[in-house]
N, C-alpha and C positions, 0 to 999 in steps of 0.2 A: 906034624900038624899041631896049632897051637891049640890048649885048650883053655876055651873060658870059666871063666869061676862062678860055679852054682848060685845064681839067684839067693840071696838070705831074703827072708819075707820081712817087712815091715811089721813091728808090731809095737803097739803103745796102750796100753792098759787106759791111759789118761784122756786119748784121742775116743775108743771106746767107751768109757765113763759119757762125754760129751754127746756123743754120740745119741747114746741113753737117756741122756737128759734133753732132748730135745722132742717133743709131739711125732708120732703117726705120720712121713709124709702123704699119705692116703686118705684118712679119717680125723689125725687129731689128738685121738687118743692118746693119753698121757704115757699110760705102761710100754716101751716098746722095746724090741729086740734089735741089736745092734747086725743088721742082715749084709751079707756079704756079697755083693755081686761080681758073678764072673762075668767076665768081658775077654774073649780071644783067649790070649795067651797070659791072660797074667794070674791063669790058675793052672794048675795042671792035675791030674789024677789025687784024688786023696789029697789036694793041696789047697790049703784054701786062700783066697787072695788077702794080699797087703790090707791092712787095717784102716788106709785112705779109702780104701772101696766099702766101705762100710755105710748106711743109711738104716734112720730109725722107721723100723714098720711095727706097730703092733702084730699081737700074736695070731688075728686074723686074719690080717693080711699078708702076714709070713707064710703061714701056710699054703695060704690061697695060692699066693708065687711058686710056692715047689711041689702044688699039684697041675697047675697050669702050664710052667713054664717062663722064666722070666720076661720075652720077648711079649708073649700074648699079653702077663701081666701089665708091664707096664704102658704098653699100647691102650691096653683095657681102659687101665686108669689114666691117661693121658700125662704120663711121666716123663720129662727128656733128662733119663737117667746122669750122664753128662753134668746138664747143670744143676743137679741135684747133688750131685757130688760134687761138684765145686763149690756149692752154697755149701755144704756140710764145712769143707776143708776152709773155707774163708772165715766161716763165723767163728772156727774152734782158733786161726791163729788169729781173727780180731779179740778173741774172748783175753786172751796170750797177753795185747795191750795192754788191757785196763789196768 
């Protein structure tokens, strides 16, 4: 039986930086936490996902999501996680142009 080769996590310090620097997508607010969203399988136990999965929430609304639960959260706040994370990964490789 063949075996496939363990997943290596994406990870770029630089794409987080950007990240960071971008507002709240909730509020706004300047200060925010670079939050990691699990989607299916592209986390596993103790593992956290690729750094493309990454969006800026402040630290209220960070919390808010991992006492809630991300699905209610972002329903709550009317998120389509998705293209929020494409907008993230679009703006970091237009920023890449300039």
């Amino acid at each position: 039986m063949k075996s496939y080769p363990k997943h290596k996590r994406w990870k770029s310090p630089e794409y987080l930086e950007y990240v960071r620097s971008c507002p709240c997508i909730i509020c706004g607010y300047k200060e925010v936490d670079a939050h990691h969203v699990r989607h299916k399988s592209n986390a596993g136990t103790a593992r956290k996902p690729d750094d493309y999965y990454a969006l800026p929430i402040c630290r209220l609304h960070h919390l808010e999501n991992h006492q809630i639960g991300k699905d209610t959260f972002f329903e709550r706040h009317g998120i389509d996680v998705f293209q929020e994370l494409f907008r993230m990964v679009s703006g970091y490789l237009k920023k890449g142009e300039l």
